[in-house]
FISEZA-962378 format. One record per residue (C-alpha): residue in three letters; chain; x, z negated, y. Coordinates in Angstrom, 2 decimals, decimal comma. Layout:
residues N
ALA / A / X / Z / Y
...
//
This chain:
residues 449
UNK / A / 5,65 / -13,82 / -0,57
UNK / A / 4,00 / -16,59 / 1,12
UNK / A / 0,45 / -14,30 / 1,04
UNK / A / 1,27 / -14,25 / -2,43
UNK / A / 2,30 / -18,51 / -3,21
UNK / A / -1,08 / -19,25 / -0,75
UNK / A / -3,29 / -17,11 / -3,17
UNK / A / -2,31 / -18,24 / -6,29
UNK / A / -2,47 / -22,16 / -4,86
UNK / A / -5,82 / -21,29 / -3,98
UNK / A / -6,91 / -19,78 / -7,26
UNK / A / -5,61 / -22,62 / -9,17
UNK / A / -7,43 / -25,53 / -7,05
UNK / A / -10,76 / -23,88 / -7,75
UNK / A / -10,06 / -23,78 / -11,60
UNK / A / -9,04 / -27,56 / -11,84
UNK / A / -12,37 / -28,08 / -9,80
UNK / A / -14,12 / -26,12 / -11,67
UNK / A / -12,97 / -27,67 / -15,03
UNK / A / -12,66 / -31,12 / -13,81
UNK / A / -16,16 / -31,81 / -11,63
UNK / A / -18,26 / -31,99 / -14,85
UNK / A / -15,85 / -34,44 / -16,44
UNK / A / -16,00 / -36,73 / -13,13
UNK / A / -20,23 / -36,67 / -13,18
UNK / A / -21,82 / -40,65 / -13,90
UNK / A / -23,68 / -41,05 / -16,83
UNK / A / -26,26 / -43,64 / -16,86
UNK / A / -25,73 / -45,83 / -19,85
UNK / A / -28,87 / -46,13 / -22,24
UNK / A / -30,97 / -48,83 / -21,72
UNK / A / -33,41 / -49,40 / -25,05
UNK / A / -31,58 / -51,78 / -27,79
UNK / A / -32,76 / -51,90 / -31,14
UNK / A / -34,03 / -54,98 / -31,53
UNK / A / -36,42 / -53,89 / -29,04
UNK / A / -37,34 / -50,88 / -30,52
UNK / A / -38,03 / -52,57 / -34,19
UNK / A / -40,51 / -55,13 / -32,59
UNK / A / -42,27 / -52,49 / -30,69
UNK / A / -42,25 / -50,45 / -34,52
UNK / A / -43,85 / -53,79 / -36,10
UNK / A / -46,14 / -54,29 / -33,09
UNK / A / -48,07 / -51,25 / -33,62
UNK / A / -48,39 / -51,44 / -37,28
UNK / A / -50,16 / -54,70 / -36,91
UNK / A / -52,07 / -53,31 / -34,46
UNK / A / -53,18 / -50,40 / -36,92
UNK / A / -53,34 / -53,31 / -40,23
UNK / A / -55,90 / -54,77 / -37,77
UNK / A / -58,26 / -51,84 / -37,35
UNK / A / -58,32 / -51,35 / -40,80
UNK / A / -59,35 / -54,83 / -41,31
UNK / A / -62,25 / -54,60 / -38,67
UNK / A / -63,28 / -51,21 / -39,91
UNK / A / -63,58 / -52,35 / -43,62
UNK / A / -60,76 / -50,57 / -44,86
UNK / A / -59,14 / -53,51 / -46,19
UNK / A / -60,12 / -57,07 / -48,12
UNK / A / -58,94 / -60,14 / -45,97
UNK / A / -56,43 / -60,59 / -49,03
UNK / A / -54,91 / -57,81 / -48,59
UNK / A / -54,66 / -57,90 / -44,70
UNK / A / -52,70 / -61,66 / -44,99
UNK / A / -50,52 / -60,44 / -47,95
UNK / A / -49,57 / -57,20 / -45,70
UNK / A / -49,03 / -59,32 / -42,69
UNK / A / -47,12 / -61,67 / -44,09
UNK / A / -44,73 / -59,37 / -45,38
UNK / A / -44,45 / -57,32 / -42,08
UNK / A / -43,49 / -60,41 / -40,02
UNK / A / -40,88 / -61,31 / -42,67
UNK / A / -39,48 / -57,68 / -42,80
UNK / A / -39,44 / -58,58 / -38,70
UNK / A / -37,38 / -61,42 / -38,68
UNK / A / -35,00 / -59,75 / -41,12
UNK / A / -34,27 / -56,91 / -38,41
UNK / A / -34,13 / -58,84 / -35,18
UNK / A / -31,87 / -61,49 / -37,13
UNK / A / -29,63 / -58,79 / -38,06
UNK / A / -29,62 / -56,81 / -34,70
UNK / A / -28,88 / -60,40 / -33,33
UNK / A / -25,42 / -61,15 / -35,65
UNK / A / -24,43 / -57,02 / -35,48
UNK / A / -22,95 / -57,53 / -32,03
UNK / A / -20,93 / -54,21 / -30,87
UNK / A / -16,96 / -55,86 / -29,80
UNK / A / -15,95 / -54,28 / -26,70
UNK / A / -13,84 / -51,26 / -27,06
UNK / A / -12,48 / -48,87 / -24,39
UNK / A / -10,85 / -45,46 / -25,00
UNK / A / -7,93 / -44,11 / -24,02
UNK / A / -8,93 / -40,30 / -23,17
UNK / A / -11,88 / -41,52 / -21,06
UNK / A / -13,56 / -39,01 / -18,79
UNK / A / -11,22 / -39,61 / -15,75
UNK / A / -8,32 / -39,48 / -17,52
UNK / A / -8,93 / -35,99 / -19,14
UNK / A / -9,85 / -34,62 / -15,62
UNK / A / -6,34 / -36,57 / -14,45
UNK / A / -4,43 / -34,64 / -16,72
UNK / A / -6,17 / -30,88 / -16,40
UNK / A / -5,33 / -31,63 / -12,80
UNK / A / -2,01 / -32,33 / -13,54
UNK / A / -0,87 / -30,07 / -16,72
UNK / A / -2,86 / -26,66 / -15,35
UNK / A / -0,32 / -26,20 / -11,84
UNK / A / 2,57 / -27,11 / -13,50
UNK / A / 1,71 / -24,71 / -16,74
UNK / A / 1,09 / -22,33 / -14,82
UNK / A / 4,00 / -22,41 / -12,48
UNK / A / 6,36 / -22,82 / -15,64
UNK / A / 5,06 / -20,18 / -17,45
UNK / A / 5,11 / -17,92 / -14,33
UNK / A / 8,60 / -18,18 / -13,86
UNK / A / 9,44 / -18,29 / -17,78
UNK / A / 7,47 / -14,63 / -18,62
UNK / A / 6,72 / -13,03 / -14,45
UNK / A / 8,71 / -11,86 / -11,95
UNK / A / 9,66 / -13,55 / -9,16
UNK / A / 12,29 / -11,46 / -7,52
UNK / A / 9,08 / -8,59 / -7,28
UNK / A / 7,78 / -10,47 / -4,51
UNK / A / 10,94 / -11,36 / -2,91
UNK / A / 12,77 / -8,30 / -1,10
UNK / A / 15,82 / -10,35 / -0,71
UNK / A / 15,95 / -11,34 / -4,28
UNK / A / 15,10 / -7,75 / -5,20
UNK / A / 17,88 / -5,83 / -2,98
UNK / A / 20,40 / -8,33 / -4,74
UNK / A / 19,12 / -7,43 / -8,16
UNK / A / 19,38 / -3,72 / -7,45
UNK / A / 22,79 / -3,85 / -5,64
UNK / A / 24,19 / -5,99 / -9,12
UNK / A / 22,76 / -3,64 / -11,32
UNK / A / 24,54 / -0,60 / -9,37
UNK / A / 27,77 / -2,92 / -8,99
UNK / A / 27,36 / -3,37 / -12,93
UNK / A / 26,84 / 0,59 / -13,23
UNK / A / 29,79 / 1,22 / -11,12
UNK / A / 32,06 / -1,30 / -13,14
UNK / A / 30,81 / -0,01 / -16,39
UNK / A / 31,81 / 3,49 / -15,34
UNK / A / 35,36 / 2,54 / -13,96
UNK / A / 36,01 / 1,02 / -17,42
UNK / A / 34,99 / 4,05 / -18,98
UNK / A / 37,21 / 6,24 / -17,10
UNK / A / 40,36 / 3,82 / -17,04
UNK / A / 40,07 / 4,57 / -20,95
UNK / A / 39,20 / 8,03 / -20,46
UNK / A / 41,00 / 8,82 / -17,34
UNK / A / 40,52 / 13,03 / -18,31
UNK / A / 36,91 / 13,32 / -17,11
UNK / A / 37,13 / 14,72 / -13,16
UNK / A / 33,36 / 14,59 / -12,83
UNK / A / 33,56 / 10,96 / -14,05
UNK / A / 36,19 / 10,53 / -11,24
UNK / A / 33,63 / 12,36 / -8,88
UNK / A / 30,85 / 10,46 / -9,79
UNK / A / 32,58 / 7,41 / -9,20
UNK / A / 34,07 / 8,58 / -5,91
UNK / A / 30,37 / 8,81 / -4,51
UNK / A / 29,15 / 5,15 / -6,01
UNK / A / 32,12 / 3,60 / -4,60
UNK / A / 31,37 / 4,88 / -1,35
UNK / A / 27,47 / 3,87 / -1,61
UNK / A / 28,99 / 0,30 / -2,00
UNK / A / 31,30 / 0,71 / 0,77
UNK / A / 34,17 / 0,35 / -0,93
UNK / A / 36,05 / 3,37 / 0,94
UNK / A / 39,59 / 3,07 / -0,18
UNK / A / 38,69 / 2,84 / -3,77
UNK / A / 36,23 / 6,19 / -2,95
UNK / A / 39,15 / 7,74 / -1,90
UNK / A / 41,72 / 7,15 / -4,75
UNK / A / 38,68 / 8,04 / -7,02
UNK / A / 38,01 / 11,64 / -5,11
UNK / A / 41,80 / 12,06 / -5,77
UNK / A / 41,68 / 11,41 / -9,13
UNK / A / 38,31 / 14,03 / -9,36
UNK / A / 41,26 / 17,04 / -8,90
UNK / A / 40,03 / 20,25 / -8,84
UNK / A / 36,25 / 20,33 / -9,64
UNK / A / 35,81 / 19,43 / -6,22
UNK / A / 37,03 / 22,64 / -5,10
UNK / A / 34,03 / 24,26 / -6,47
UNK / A / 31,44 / 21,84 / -5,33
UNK / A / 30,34 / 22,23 / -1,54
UNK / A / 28,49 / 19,27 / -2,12
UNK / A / 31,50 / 17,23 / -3,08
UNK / A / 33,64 / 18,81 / -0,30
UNK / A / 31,53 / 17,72 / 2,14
UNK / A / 30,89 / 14,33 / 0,80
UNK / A / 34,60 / 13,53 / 0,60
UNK / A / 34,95 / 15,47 / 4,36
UNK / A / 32,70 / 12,43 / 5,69
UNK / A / 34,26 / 9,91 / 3,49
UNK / A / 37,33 / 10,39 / 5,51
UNK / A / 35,56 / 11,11 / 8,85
UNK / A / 34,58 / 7,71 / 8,30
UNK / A / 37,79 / 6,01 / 7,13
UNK / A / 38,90 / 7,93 / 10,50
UNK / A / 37,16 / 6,42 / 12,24
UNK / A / 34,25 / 9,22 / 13,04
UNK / A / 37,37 / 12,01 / 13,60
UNK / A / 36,54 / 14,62 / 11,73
UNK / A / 39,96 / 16,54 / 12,99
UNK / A / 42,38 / 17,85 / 9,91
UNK / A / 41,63 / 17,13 / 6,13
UNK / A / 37,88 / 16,92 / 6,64
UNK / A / 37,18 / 19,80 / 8,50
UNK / A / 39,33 / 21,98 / 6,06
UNK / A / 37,32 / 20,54 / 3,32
UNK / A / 34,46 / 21,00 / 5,34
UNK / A / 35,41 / 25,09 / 6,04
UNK / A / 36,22 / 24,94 / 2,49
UNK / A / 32,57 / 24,12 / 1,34
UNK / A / 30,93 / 26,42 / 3,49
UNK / A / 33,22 / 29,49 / 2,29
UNK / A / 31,54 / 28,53 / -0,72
UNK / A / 27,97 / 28,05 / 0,58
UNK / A / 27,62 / 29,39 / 4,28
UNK / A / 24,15 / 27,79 / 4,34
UNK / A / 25,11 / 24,61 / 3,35
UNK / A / 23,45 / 22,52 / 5,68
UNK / A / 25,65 / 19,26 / 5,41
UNK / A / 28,84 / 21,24 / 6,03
UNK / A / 27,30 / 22,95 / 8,99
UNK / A / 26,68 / 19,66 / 10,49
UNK / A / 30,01 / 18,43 / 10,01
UNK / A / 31,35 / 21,98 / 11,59
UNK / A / 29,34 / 21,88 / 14,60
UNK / A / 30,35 / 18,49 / 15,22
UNK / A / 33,61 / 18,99 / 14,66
UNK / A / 33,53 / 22,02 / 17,02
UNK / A / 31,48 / 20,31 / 19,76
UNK / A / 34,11 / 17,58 / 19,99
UNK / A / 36,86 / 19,78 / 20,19
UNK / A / 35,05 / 21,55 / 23,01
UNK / A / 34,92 / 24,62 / 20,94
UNK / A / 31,22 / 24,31 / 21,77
UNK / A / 30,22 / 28,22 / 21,34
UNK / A / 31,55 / 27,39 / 17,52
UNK / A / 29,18 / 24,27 / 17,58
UNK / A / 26,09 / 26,81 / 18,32
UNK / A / 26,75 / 29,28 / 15,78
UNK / A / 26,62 / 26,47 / 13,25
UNK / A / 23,73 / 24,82 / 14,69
UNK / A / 21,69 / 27,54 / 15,01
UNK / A / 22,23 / 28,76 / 11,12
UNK / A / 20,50 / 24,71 / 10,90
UNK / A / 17,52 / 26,20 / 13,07
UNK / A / 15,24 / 27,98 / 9,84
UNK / A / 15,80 / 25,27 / 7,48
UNK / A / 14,50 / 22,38 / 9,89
UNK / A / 10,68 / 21,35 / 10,24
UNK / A / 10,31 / 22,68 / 14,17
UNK / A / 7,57 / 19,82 / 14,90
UNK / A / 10,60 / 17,08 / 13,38
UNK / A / 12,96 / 14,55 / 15,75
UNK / A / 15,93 / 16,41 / 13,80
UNK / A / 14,65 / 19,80 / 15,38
UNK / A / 14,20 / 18,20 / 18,85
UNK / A / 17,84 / 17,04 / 19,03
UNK / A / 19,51 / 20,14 / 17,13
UNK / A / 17,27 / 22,23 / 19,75
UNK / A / 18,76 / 19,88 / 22,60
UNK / A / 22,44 / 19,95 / 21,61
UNK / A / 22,28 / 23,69 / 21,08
UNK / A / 20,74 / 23,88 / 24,85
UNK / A / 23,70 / 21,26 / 25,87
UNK / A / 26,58 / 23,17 / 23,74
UNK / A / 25,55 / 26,98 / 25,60
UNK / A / 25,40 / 25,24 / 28,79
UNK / A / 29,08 / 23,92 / 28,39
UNK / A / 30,14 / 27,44 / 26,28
UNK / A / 28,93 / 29,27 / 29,40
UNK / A / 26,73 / 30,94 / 27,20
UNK / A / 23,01 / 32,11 / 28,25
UNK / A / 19,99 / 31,36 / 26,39
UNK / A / 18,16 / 34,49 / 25,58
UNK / A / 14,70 / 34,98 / 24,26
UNK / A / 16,33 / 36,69 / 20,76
UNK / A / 18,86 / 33,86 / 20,01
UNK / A / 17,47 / 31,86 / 17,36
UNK / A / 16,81 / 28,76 / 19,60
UNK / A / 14,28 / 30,35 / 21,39
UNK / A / 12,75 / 32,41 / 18,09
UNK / A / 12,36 / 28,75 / 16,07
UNK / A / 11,12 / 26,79 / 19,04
UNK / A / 7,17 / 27,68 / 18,43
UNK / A / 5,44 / 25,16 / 16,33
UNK / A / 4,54 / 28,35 / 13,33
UNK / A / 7,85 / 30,17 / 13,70
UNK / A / 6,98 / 32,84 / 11,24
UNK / A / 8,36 / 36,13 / 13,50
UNK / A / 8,74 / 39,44 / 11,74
UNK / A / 12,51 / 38,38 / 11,61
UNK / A / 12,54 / 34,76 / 9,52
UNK / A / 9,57 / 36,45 / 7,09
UNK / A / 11,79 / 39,38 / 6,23
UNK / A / 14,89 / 37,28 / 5,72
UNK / A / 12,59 / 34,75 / 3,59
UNK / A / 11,23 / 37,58 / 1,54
UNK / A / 14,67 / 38,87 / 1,29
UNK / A / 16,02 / 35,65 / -0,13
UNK / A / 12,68 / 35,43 / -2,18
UNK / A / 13,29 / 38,64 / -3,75
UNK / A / 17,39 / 38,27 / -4,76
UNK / A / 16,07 / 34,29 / -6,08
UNK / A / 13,58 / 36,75 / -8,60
UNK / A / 17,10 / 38,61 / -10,10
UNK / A / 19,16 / 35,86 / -9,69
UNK / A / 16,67 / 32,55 / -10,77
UNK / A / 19,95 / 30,44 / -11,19
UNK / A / 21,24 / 29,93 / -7,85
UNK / A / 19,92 / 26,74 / -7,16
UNK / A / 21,19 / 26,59 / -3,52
UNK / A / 19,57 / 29,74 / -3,01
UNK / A / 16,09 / 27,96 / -4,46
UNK / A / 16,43 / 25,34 / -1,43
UNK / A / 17,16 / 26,96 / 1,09
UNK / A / 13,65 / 29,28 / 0,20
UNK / A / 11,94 / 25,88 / 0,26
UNK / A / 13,34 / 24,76 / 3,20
UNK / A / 12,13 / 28,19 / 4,44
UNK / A / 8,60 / 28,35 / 3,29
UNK / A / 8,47 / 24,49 / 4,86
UNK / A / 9,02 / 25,51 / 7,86
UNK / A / 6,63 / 28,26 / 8,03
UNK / A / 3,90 / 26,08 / 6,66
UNK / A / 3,80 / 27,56 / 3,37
UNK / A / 3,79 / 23,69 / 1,30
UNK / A / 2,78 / 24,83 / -2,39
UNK / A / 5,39 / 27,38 / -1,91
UNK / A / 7,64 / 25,47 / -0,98
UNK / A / 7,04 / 22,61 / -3,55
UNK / A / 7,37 / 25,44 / -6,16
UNK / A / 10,90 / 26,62 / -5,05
UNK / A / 11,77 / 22,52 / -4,43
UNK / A / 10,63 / 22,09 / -8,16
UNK / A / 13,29 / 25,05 / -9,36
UNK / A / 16,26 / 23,20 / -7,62
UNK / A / 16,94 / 21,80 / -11,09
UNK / A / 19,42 / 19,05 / -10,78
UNK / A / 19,95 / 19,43 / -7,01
UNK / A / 17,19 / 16,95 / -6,98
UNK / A / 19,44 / 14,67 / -8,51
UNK / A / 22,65 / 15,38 / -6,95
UNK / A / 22,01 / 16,73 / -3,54
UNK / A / 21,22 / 14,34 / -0,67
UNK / A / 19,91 / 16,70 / 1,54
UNK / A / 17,65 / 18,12 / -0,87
UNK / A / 16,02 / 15,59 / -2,06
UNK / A / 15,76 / 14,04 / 1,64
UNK / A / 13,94 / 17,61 / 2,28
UNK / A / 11,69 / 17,55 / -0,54
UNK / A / 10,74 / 14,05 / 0,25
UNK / A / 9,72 / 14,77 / 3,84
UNK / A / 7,24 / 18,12 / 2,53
UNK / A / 5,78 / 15,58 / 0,04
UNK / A / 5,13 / 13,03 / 2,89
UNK / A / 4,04 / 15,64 / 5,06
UNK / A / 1,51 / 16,53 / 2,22
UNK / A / 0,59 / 13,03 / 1,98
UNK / A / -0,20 / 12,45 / 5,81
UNK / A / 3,03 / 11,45 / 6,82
UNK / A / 2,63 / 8,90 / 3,68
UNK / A / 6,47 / 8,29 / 2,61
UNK / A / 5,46 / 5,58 / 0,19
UNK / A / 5,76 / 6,56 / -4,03
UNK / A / 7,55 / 9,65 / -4,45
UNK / A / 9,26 / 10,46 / -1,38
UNK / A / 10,59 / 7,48 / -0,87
UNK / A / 12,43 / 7,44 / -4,42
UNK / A / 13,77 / 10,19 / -3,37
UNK / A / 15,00 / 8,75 / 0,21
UNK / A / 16,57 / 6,04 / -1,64
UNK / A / 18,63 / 8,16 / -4,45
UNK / A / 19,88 / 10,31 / -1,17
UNK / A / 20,70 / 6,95 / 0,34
UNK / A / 22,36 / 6,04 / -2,64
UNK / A / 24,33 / 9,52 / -2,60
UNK / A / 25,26 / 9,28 / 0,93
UNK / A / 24,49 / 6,16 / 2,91
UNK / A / 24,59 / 7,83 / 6,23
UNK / A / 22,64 / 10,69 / 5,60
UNK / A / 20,73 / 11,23 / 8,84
UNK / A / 16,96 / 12,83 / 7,58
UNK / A / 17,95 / 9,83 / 5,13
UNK / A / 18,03 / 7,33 / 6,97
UNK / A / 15,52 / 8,50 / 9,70
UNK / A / 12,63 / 8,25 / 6,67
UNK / A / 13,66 / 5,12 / 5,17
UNK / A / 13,63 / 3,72 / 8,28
UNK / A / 9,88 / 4,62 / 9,25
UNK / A / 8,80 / 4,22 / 5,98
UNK / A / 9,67 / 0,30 / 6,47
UNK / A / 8,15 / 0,43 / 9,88
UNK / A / 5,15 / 1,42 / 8,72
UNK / A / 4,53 / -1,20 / 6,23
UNK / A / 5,86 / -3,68 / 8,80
UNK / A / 9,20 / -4,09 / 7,83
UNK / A / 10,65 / -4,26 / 11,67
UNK / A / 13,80 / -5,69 / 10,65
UNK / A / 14,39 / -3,55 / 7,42
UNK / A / 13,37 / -0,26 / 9,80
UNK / A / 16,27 / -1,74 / 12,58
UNK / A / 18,49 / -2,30 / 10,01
UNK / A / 18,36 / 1,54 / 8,77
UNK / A / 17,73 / 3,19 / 11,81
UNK / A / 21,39 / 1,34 / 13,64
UNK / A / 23,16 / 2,46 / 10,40
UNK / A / 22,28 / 5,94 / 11,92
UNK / A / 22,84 / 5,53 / 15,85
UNK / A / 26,87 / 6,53 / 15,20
UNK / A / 26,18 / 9,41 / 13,04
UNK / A / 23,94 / 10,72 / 16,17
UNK / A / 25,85 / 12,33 / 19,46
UNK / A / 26,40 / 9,42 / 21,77
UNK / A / 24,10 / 9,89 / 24,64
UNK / A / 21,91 / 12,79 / 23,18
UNK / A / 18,30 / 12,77 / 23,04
UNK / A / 17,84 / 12,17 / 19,31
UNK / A / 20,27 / 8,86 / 20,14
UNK / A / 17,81 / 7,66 / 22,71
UNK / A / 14,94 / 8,69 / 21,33
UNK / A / 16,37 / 6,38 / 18,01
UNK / A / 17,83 / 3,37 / 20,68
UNK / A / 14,02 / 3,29 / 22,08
UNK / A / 12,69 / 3,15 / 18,49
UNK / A / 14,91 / 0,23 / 17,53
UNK / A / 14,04 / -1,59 / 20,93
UNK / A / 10,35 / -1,14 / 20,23
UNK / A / 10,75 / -2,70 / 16,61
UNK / A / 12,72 / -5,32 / 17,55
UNK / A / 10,11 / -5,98 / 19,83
UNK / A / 7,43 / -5,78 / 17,08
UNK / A / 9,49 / -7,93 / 14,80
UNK / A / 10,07 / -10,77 / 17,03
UNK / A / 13,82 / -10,10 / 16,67
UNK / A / 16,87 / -11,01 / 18,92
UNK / A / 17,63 / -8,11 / 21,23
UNK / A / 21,12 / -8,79 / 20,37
UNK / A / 22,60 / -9,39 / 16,93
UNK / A / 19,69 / -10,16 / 14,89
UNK / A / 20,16 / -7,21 / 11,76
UNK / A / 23,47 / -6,72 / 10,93
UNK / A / 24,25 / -3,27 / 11,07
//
């Protein structure tokens, strides 16, 4: 913003210079009066009455009666040049003036007119997060009117479930999922939202309601990847840790093997079979997804598998996500745009599909998040506020445009979701440090969280 204010101060001083220099240049005043002028005019045609005199051309008669008459005709003009005096005037828009008032009028024209027909709040972030979080307070308002005189409509009461939440408004999230009835039932996505919805409200327990809603979305959707990571940590904290690994490891084929989210799941699948008891062998599907290409003989017959039911069945949308997530991991990007693009409105609805899809698009961009992908961060964001791939991009997205204190801001909103003392919560703690450091802010309580 101040890049911005400094430019346009600039621009404006050299177009009042520019228009007002010429207007400040001295004139010099003229300096031959007319009086003069007319004797010089009479001078020279005596001068010429004279040579025509000497050379004959005339009779003396007619040289006196011409002569006489031009020195009369020159007494009428200087007498008359003498009584025409000029009175002393002075204008009001003199040359200083006008230059006075471009100087003036320009600045504050254009600084009115900026702020009557621009935008100001699109170079201020501050003013532009407000503006965004009223319009979704005014979206979420609208639709709670609409349902208090239409209280019938359970994906209404869904909807509004979800947008409370985004807002933080838990306890009115909650009534709201109660009010949805049924159609959550059949909605893994919804099952699992509301499962971490009261996780939360539990303080981070996930132990009774949500993990039956939680087993209750993944009898509908085994794959379902936000379920399994409510499962497994369910599991892990109850120190049912082999549990824990069989849901991790179904995670395993639809992460990106070279991303921090594969590092940790890799790591608390190692930590969980050391605690189980259990030995890592070369088949388990830890060791089988740890190369950085992990397309074995096994994933490429269960993605050809999945391929070929998606071909007789094109309507499972899950199904069409999961193959993307597949072919993403094996490094097969058009493909796996192709399946993203047949997700339908899971690209709409689904957080952790539309976090996936953003990070193939930034991985086709360079690691680029900016445009695309990150609309698609956000509306997860706006889905589920702590959604971890979420949150991870949004947060390095601002980093790398030099937002330290927006990327601190994000990345503490995901140090709970993470396993206290893992490697992924480290790795994110050392991250935070080093931005802090970047953005000249307070080790200690300088971004709310």
């Amino acid at each position: 913003m101040t890049v911005f204010y400094s430019l346009a101060t600039l621009l404006t001083f050299l177009v009042v210079v520019w228009l007002v220099r010429p207007l400040l240049r001295s004139v010099p005043p003229a300096s031959v009066s007319s009086q003069r002028l007319n004797a010089d005019i009479y001078r020279d045609q005596l001068e010429a009455l004279e040579r025509d005199l000497a050379r004959g051309g005339i009779s003396p008669a007619d040289y006196e009666s011409t002569r006489d008459e031009l020195q009369l005709r020159l007494l009428d003009d200087t007498d008359e040049s003498a009584s025409a005096t000029v009175s002393p005037h002075t204008e009001f828009l003199t040359a200083k003036r006008v230059a006075l008032m471009i100087a003036v009028l320009i600045p504050l024209g254009g600084v009115g007119f900026y702020y009557a027909l621009g935008a100001p709040q699109a170079i201020d972030p501050v003013s532009a997060q407000k503006q965004d979080e009223d319009k979704i307070s005014s979206m979420v308002a609208g639709l709670a009117a609409k349902l208090k005189a239409n209280p019938d409509n359970p994906k209404g009461w869904a909807m509004l479930a979800r947008s409370y939440k985004v807002l933080g408004r838990m306890q009115e999230a909650e009534e709201a999922y109660l009010k949805a009835g049924k159609v959550i039932d059949t909605d893994p996505d919804l099952l699992a939202d509301y499962a971490d919805l009261l996780a939360v409200r539990a303080g981070g327990n996930l132990d009774g309601k949500p993990l039956e809603l939680v087993k209750q979305a993944l009898a509908l959707n085994p794959l379902h990847p936000m379920s399994l990571m409510l499962a497994a940590t369910g599991a892990y904290r109850q120190g049912n840790y082999a549990a824990a690994v069989n849901y991790w490891e179904k995670l395993l084929p639809m992460m990106d093997p070279e991303s921090p989210d594969m590092a940790q799941l890799q790591s608390d699948i190692e930590d969980a079979r050391a605690k189980a008891g259990m030995k890592a062998s070369s088949s388990s599907p830890l060791t089988s997804a740890a190369p950085q290409k992990p397309s074995t003989e096994e994933i490429a017959k269960m993605v050809e598998g999945l391929a070929a039911r998606l071909k007789a069945n094109p309507g499972d949308l899950d199904g069409w996500a999961r193959l993307g997530r597949s072919y993403k991991v094996m490094g097969r990007v058009d493909e796996a745009e192709a399946a993203y693009a047949k997700t339908g409105k899971l690209l709409e609805t689904n957080p952790d599909v539309m976090a996936d899809f953003a990070d193939l698009l930034a991985t086709r961009a360079s690691g680029n998040l900016e445009g695309k992908p990150l609309a698609l961060v956000n509306k997860a964001l706006v889905l589920n506020p702590r959604h971890p791939m979420a949150l991870m991009l949004s947060g390095s997205a601002a980093l790398k445009r030099g937002d330290y204190a927006g990327a601190v801001q994000t990345w503490e909103k995901l140090l709970p979701v993470l396993e206290p003392g893992s490697r992924d919560a480290q790795w994110l703690a050392s991250s935070i440090a080093d931005a802090r450091a970047k953005g000249g802010l307070s080790p200690l309580g300088a971004v709310k969280k």
